[in-house]
Every structure is written in C-alpha cells, then in structure tokens.
C-alpha positions as CSV (number, residue, x, y, z in Angstrom):
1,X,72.8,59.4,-20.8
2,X,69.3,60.1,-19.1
3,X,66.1,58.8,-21.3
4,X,64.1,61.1,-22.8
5,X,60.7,62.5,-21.5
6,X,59.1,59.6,-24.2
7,X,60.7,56.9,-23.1
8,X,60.1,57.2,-19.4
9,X,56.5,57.7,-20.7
10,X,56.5,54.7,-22.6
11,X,58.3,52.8,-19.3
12,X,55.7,54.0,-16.9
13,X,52.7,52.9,-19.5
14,X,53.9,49.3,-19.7
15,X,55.4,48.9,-16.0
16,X,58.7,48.5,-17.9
17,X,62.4,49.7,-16.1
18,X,65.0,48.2,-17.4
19,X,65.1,51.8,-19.5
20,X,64.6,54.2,-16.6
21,X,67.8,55.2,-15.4
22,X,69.2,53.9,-11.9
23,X,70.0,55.2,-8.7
24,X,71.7,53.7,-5.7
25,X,69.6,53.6,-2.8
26,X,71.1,50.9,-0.8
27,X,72.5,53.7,1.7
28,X,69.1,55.1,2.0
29,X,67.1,51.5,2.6
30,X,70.0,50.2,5.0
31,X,69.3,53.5,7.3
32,X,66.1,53.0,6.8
33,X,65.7,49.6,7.8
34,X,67.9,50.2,11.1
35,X,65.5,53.5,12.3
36,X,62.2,50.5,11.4
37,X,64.1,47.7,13.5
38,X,64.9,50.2,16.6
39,X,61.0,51.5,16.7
40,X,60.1,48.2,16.3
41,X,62.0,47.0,19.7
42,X,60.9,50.0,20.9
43,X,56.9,50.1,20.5
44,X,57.0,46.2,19.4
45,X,54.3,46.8,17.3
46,X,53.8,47.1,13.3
47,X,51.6,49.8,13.7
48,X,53.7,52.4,14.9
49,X,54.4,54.6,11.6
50,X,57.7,54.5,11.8
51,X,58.1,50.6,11.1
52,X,56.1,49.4,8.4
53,X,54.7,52.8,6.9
54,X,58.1,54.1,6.8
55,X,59.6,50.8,5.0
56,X,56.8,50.9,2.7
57,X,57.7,54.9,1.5
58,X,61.1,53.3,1.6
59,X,60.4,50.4,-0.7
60,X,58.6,53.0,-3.0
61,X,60.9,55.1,-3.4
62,X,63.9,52.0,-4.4
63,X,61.2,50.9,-6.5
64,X,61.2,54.2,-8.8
65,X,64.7,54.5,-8.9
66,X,65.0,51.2,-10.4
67,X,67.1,49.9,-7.6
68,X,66.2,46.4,-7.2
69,X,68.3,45.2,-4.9
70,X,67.4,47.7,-2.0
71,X,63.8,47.3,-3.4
72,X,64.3,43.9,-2.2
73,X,66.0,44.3,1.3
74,X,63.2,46.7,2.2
75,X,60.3,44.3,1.1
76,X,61.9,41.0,2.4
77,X,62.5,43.0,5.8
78,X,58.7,44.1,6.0
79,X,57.6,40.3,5.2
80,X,60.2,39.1,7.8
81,X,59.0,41.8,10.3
82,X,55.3,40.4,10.0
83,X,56.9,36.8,10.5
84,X,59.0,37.4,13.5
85,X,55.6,39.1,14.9
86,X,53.4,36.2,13.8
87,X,50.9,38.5,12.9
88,X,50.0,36.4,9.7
89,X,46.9,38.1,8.2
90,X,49.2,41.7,8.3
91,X,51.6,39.4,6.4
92,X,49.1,38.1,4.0
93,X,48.2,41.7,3.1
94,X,51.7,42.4,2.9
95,X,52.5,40.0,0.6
96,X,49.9,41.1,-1.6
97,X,50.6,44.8,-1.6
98,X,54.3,44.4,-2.6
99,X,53.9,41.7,-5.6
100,X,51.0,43.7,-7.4
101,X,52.5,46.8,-7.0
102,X,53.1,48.7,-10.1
103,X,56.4,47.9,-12.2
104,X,57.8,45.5,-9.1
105,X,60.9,43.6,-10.2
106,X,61.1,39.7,-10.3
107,X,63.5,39.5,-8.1
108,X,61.8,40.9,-5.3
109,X,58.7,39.1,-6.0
110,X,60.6,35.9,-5.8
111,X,62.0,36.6,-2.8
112,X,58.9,37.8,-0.9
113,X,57.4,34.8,-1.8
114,X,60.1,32.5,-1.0
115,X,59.8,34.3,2.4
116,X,56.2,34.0,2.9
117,X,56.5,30.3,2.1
118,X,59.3,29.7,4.7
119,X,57.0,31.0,7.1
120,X,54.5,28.8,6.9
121,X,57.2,25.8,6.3
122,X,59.9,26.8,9.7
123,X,56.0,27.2,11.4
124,X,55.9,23.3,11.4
125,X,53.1,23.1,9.4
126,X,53.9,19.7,7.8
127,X,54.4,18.4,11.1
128,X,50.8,19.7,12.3
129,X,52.2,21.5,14.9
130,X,51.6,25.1,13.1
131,X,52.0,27.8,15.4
132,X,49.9,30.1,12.5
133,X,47.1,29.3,15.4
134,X,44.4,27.3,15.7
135,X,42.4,28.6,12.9
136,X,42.9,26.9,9.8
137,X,41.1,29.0,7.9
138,X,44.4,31.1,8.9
139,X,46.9,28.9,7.5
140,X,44.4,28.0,4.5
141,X,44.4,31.8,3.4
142,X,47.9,32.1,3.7
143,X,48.6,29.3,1.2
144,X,46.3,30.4,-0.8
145,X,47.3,34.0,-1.4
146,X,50.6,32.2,-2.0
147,X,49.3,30.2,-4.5
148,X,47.0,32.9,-5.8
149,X,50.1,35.0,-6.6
150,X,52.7,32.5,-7.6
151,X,50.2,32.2,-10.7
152,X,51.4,32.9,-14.2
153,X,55.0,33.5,-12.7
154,X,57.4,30.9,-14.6
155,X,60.3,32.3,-11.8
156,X,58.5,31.4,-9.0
157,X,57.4,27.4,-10.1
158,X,59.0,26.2,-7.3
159,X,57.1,28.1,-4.8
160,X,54.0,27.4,-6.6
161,X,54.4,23.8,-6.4
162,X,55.6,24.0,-2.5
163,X,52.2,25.8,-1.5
164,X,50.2,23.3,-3.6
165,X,51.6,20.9,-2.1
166,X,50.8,22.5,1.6
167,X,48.0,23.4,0.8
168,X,46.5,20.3,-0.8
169,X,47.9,18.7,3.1
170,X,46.4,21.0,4.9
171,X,43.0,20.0,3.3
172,X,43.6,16.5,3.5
173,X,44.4,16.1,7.1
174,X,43.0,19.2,8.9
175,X,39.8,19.6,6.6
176,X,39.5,15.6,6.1
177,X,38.9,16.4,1.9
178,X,40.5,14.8,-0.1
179,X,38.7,16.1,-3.0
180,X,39.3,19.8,-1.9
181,X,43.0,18.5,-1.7
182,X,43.1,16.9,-5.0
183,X,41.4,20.1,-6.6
184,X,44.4,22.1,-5.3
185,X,46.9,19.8,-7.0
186,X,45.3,19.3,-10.1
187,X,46.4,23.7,-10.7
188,X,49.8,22.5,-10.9
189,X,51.4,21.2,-14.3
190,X,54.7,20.1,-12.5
191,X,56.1,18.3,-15.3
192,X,56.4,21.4,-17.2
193,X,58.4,22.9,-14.3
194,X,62.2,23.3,-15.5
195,X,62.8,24.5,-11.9
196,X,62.1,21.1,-10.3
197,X,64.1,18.2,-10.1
198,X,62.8,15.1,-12.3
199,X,62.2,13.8,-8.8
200,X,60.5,16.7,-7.9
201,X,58.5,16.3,-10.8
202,X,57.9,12.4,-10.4
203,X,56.7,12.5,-6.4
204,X,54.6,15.5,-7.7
205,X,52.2,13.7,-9.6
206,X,52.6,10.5,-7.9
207,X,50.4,12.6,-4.9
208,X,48.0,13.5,-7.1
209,X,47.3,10.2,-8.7
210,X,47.3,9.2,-4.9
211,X,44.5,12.2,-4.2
212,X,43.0,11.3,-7.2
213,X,42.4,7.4,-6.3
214,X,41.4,8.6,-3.0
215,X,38.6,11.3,-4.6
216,X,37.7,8.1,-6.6
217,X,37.9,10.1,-10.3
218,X,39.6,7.2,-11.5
219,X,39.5,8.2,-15.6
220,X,41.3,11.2,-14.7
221,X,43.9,9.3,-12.5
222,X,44.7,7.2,-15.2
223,X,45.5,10.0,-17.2
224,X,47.6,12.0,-14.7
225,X,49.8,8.6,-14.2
226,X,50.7,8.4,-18.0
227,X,52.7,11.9,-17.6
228,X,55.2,9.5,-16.1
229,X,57.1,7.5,-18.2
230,X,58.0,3.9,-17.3
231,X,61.8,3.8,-18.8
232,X,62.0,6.8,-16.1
233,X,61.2,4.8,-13.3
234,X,64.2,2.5,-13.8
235,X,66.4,5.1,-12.6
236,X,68.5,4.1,-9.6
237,X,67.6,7.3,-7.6
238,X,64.0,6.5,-8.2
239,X,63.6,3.2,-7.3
240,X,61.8,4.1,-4.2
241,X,59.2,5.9,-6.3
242,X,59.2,3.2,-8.7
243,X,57.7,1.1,-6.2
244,X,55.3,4.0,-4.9
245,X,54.2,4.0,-8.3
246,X,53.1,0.5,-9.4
247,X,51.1,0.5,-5.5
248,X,49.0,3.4,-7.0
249,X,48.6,1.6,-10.1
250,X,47.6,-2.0,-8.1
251,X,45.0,-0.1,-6.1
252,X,43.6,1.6,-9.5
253,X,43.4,-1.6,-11.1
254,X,41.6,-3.1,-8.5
255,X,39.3,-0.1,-8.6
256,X,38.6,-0.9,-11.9
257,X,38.4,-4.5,-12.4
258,X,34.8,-5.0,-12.5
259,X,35.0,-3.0,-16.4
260,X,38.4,-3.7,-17.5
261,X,38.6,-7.8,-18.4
262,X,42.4,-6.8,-18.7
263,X,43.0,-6.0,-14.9
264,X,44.4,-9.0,-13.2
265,X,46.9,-9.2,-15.6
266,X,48.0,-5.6,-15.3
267,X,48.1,-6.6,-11.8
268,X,50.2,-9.1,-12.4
269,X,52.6,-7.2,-14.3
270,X,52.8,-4.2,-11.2
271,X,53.3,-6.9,-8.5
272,X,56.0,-8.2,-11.0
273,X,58.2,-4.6,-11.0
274,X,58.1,-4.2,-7.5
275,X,59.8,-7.6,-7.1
276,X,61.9,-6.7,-9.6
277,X,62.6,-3.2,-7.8
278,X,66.3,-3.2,-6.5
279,X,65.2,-1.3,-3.4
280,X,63.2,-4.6,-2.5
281,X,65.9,-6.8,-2.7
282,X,67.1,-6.9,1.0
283,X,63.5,-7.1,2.0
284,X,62.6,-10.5,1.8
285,X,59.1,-10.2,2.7
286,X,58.4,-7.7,0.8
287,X,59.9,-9.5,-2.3
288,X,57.9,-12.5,-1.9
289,X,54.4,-10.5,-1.6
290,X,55.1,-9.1,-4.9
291,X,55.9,-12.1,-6.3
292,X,53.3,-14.7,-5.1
293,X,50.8,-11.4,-5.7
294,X,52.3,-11.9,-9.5
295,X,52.1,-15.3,-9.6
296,X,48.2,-15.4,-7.9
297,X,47.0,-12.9,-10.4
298,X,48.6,-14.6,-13.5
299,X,46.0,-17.3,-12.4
300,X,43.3,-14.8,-12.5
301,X,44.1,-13.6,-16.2
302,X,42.8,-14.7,-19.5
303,X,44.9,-17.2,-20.6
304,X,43.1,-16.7,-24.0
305,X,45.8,-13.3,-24.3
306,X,49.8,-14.6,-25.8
307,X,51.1,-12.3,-22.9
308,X,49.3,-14.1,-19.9
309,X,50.5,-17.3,-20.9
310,X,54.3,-16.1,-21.8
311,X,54.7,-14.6,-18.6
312,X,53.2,-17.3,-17.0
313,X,56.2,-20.3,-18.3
314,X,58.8,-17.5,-17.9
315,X,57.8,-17.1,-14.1
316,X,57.9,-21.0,-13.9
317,X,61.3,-21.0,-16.6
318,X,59.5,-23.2,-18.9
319,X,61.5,-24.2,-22.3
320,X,57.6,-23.9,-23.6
321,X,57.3,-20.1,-23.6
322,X,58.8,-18.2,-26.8
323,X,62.0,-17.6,-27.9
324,X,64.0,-14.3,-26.2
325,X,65.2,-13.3,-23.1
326,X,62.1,-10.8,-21.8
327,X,59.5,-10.2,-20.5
328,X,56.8,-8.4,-22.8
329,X,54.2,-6.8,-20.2
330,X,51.1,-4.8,-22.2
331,X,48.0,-3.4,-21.6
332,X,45.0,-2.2,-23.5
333,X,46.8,1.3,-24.6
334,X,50.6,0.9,-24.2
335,X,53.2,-2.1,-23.7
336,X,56.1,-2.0,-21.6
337,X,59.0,-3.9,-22.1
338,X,60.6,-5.4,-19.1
339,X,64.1,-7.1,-19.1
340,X,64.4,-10.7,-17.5
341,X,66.8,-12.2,-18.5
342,X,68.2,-16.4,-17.9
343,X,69.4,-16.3,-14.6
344,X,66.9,-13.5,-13.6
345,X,64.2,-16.7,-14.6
346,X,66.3,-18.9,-12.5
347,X,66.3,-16.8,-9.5
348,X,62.5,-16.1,-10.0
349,X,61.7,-19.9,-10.1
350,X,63.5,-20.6,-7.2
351,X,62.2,-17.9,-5.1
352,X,58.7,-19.0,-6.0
353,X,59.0,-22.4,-4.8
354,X,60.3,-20.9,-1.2
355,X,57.4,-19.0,-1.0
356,X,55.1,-20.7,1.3
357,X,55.9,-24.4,0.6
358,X,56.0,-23.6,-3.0
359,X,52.1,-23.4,-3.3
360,X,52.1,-20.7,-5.5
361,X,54.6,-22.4,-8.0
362,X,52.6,-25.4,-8.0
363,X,49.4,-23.5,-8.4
364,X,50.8,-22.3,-11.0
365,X,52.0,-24.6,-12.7
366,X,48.3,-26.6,-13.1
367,X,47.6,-23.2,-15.3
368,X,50.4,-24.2,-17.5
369,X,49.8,-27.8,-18.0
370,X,47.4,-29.1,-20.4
371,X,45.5,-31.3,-17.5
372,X,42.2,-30.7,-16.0
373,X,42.3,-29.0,-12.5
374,X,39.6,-30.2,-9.7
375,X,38.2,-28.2,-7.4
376,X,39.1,-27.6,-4.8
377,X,43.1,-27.8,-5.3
378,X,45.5,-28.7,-2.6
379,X,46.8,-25.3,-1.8
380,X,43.7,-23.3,-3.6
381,X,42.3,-22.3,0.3
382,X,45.9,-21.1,1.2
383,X,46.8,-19.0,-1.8
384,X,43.2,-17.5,-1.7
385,X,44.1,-16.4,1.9
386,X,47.4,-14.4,0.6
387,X,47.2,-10.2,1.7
388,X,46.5,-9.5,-2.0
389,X,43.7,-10.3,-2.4
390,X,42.2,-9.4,0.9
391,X,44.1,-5.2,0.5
392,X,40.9,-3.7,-1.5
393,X,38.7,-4.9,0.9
394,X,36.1,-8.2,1.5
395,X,33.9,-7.4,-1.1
396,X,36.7,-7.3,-3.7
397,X,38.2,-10.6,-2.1
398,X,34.8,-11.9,-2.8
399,X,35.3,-11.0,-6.4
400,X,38.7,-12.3,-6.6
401,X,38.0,-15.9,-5.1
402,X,34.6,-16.1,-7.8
403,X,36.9,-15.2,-10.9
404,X,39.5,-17.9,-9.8
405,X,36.8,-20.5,-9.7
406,X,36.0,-18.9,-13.1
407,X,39.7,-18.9,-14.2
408,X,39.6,-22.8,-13.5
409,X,36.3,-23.6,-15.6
410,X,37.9,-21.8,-18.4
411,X,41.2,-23.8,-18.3
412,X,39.3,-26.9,-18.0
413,X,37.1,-25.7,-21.1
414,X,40.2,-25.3,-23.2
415,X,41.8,-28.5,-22.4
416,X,38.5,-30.4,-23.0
417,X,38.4,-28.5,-26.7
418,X,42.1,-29.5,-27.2
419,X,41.5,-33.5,-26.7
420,X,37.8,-33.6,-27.9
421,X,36.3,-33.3,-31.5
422,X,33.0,-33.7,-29.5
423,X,31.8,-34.4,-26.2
424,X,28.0,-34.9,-24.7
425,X,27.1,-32.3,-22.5
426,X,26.2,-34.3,-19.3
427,X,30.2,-35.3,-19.7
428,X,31.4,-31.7,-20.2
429,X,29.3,-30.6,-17.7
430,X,30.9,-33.5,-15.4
431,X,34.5,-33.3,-16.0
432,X,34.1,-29.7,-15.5
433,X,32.3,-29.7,-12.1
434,X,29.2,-27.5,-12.9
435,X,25.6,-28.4,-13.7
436,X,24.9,-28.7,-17.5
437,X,23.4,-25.1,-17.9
438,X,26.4,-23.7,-16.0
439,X,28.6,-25.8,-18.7
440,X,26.8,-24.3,-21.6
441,X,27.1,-20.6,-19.9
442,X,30.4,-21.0,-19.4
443,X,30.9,-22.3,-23.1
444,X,28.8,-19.8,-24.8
445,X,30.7,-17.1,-22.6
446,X,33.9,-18.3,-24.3
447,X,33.3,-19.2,-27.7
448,X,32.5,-14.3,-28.0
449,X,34.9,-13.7,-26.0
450,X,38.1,-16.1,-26.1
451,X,37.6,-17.0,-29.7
452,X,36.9,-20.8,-28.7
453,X,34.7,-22.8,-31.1
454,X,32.1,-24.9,-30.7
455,X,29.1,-25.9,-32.1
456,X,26.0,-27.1,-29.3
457,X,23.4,-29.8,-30.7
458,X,20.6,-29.0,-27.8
459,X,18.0,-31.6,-28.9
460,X,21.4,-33.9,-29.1
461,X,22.7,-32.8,-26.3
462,X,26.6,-32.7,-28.3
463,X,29.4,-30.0,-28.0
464,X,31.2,-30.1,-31.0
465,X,35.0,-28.4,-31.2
466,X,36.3,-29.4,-34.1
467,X,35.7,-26.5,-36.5
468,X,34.2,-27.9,-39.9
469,X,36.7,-27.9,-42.8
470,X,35.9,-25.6,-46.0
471,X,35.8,-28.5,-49.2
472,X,39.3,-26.7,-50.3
473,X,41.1,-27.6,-47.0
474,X,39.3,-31.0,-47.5
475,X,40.7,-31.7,-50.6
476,X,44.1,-30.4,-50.0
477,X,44.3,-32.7,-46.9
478,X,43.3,-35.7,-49.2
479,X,45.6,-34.8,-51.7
480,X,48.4,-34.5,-49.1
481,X,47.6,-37.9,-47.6
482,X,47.7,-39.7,-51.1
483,X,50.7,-38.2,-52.0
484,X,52.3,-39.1,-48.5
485,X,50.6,-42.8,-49.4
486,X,52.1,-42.7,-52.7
487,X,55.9,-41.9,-51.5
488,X,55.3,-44.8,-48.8
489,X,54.4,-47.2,-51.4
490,X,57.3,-46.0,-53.7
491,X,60.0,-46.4,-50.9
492,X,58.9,-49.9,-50.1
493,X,58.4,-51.0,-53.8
494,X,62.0,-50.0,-53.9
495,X,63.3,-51.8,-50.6
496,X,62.0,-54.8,-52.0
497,X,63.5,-54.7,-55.3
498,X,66.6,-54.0,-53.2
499,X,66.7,-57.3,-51.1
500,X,65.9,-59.1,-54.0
501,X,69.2,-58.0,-56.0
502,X,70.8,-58.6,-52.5
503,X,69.5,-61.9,-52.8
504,X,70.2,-63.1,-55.9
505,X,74.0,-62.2,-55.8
C-alpha cells in the first residue's frame, strides 16, 4: 500500500526512504544515459545541456523515486564522464554535489567515491606520473574533497584510508612536508576499521609512526606504535612488517637515547627480532647485522638491570643465566616475551662467532666475565666501526663510542666492588684507567643510580664496598660460626673416641 501524506512528511523531514514507496526507473536512466553518451561524442564537451544537466535531472528524479540502483548508474556515469574528460575540478564539484544531496542513498555515495578514488589511483599518481596535470594544488584538492566527504561514513573506511594515504604521499614527495603528510594521517583511526585487512590496518600505522619519526613528534610516535600489538607481529604473513616495525622502533630509540637510560637495551632487544624474523633467514647479511647490532648494544646497557645481563649469557649460551628456555625482553612500560629456546641458543652462539672473526662474541663475552677489561680491547676499534652505530648519524656515533667507554668503567667498577672490601683511590683510579676524580665521578655516579655501595674516606683517600653489618646480622654470624665450630669439635671428639675403641680391640 502507498504511505500516507504523514509519513512521506516525516520521510522528507529526516532525509529518510526506506518508507517512500519505489519506482523502477532503470528503463528511464538507461535511455537516459545513452541520449548523454551520444551528445557527448557528439559536442565532446560536458557543457552541452544535454550531457551532464540532463543526467543530473535524471539522477534526481531516481533519487525521489527511491530507486537506488538507477540512482547509482546515473551518478557513477556523470563521475566517469568527468574522468574519461579529465576535466578534474568539474569532477570535484561533481562529487560534491551528488554525496550531499538531500536523502542520497549509501550505495551511491560509496560508489561515487570509489570512482573518484580510482581516478586519481588508474592516473598513476603513486607512481608520480599523474596525468591530473602539473598543478598539485589539482591533485591536492581532489584528495581532499575525497577525504573531506568520506568523513563520518563507516561504509566508506576504506576509501577514507586510501586518500589519506594519497594524500599524505602527495605532501611528502611533491610538497617535501612531512609534517603536512603526517597531519593527514593522524585523521585516520585505521585500527578501528572493520573494512580493512589486519594487514591493512598494521602497514597503516606503521606509515605514520614512520611520518611521525620523520616530523620528529617523537611522544606521539611512541604512542601511535603501541596500537600494534607485538603477539601480532609473529604472524607468518606479517613477518615482512614485523621487521618494518622494530626499524621504526631502532630509529626512535636512537632518537631518544640521550633521556631514556633504558635505550640501548631496547635496542638490543629490536636488533634481536629482526634476527629472529623468519623472512631474514635466507639473508645472511642481513641476519648477522641484526645480530652483532644485538650483541654491540647489549654492551652498551646497564648491566646493573636482571634482563641485560640474562640476555647477555643466553646470546653467549652460558649455563650461568637463569633457569627456562626464553628470552624475557622489557622496557620501562611493557615486557615482551620472546621464545628462544635450546637449539635456538645454539644456533645464536654459533652464528655469533662467524660474525666477523667472532669479535662480537668475544666482546661480549669480557661483559660477562667477572675480569677487568683494558682499554683499548682487541677488537673494540672494529666493532665500534659496525653500520649500527654509524645509521643515526656521526654525532650519535659519537655518543655511542663515549657510552661504551662508559659501559667499560662501570664493569670494571663492579668487579673491583665484588673482590674488594676496600681499595685506595689512587689504585681504583689505576686499575680503572681514569684519573682519581674521574674514578670518584664515576663511583658516585653508580652508587644513585646502579644501587652500588660504597663509602669514600676523602682525607684517607679509601673506597670502602663492604656495606657495614647492623649488630643483629653481627651477632647472628657469630652465633652461626660457633655453632659451626661447636659441630666441628663434636665430630672430631667423636672420631677420636672411635680410633681408640678401634684400637684397643
């Protein structure tokens, strides 16, 4: 039955038809769009009145009779009319004019805009080869009113993201702004997109961490790289972004090593998944930069932290590290688990001691050992020389080589407090190659920060180590020795007695 006077009322107020009653004008709109196609190879030109004016009465008049399938025939023909013509700020306008119009249906602005888009994609846009012209403001207002009306439209997410995406390129390499570009990105929640693929999603916010980095807002990089999760990254068909993702992660860690104490070893632990990235196994190169860029900033943590020195003796398979089969690799906020397992050790070992002559292994290994290192080490100028260090830059490099000489002192510091209830300072500051101020520096340093204790008599010129024992602990010791001198004296009084009744039988 036909609605009632109300309800088209109430239908035309809110931009509703889903009520109005339909009629079939796909006879109407295919005769329609033959007359606009023959004027158009006729005149070849959009504004002869019987091409688009006529398909715009057309598209009306489907519209009202809540017919959206000619509706959208008639619209996509207008937008394809403007493409074939390349006339691209008639097909802007167009674009608009169709999706705001007054109850439109989805489905037809879907498909304009999927239309649109495909325009500016078959142009060769990516490629930089647009033929949209040489203006880019041209191509730049295109994507925009693309993006502009994709806005607020959950059935068109996937457009949305695709002119982002465009967009933010366009700026990049035409316009040489990377913050413009980043800006553009940052309008798109991809993640909440059920349209896209997870590795839709996944490459989507790995570029704009990437724009991010490159716009140097590093806080807010950090944040946008948590919306991917790291148990998602050890999907097989992601393995390629896997490793995408823990370069973005190197570079902002490098960025922000100067405040974060915590940074090499983060380091460490990316340079450690892309080794341990499937993808990277043929690549042998590639496989051994990761790991001797795992191994060279595991010497550039704080041993002081449990995790530096675990990962440390399960790169080198040491019996010394804890019990367990893997690897725990944690920041200041989160801690990521990451599976390495006997014979993954094994493998790790030896392909650390191919690595250059094994100079990383043995580098190494003088962290883990509870021996003094001297300066300069045998292979300290070659691993100092490796790509890592040297890919943020000279000044960074700089940085690097001061906090291994650093790294070294601190070793040396600990090994001294582990053999030494006291020392003079002209022999600490000897054994560990610095003047005497330098020594106490680098001891004061450590005892607020790595928890180490000592105790400096200035006028004396003593470091003590040995932390003073409360009178409880005192007494309990004594109390323990006696009792352990009491049993000894027991078990020989009885051995004694025992040779004696040996003896006398």
């Amino acid at each position: 039955s036909s609605p009632t006077i109300m309800e088209e009322a109430a239908a035309k107020a809110t931009g509703s038809s889903s009520i109005l009653e339909k009629v079939d004008r796909s006879a109407f709109a295919e005769q329609t769009i033959a007359d606009a196609k023959k004027a158009l190879e006729a005149s070849q030109s959009l504004d002869d009145p019987r091409v688009l004016e006529a398909l715009l009465a057309a598209e009306k008049k489907c519209r009202l009779s809540n017919d959206p399938v000619s509706t959208k025939a008639v619209a996509t023909t207008i937008v394809g009319m403007c493409r074939a013509q390349k006339d691209w700020p008639r097909l802007e306008s167009m674009l608009t004019v169709l999706a705001k119009r007054r109850s439109q249906s989805k489905t037809v602005i879907a498909a304009i805009l999927a239309e649109g888009l495909a325009a500016v994609e078959e142009s060769g846009h990516v490629a930089g080869t647009s033929e949209l012209g040489d203006a880019v403001e041209t191509r730049e207002t295109l994507l925009a009113t693309l993006l502009a009306l994709t806005e607020g439209r959950m059935y068109c997410e996937l457009e949305r993201a695709k002119a982002a995406r465009m967009l933010a390129t366009l700026k990049e390499r035409d316009r040489s702004d990377a913050s413009a570009a980043s800006d553009v990105l940052q309008l798109v929640n991809a993640e909440t997109y059920g349209s896209l693929s997870k590795r839709e999603k996944v490459d989507f916010v790995l570029e704009q961490v990437r724009l991010l980095l490159a716009k140097q807002d590093l806080v807010r990089a950090y944040i946008v790289s948590k919306k991917i999760q790291r148990k998602t990254l050890h999907e097989d068909d992601l393995q390629d972004l896997k490793t995408r993702f823990y370069n973005l992660m190197i570079d902002y860690h490098a960025a922000v090593a100067d405040d974060d104490a915590s940074a090499p070893f983060e380091l460490a632990q990316h340079y450690w998944n892309i080794y341990d990235t499937p993808c990277n196994r043929d690549d042998a190169a590639s496989r051994s930069d990761a790991l001797a860029g795992a191994a060279l900033f595991l010497m550039l943590s704080d041993f002081a932290e449990p995790e530096a020195s675990d990962m440390t003796h399960r790169l080198l398979g040491s019996s010394s590290s804890s019990g367990g089969s893997t690897l725990v690799a944690g920041g200041s906020s989160t801690t990521t688990t990451v599976g390495v397992v006997a014979s993954t050790s094994s493998r790790t070992r030896d392909d650390l001691s191919k690595i250059e002559g094994g100079i990383f292994k043995r580098s190494l290994e003088l962290f883990a050992r509870d021996e003094l290192i001297h300066e300069p080490t045998a292979d300290q100028a070659a691993i100092l020389r490796h790509a890592s260090l040297s890919r943020h830059g000279p000044e960074r490099l700089h940085k690097w080589t001061a906090l291994f000489h650093t790294r070294v002192v601190q070793h040396n510091i600990r090994v001294i407090a582990k053999y030494y209830k006291q020392i003079t300072m002209p022999r600490l500051a000897e054994l560990l190659q610095l003047a005497p101020d330098d020594a106490e520096r680098q001891v004061s340093h450590m005892v607020s920060e790595s928890g180490l204790y000592c105790k400096i008599d200035r006028p004396a010129g003593i470091a003590r180590f040995a932390k003073p024992k409360p009178p409880e602990e005192i007494l309990s010791d004594w109390a323990a020795d006696i009792n352990k001198m009491l049993n000894l004296v027991e078990m020989t009084c009885h051995l004694i007695n025992k040779e004696n009744m040996i003896h006398k039988v």
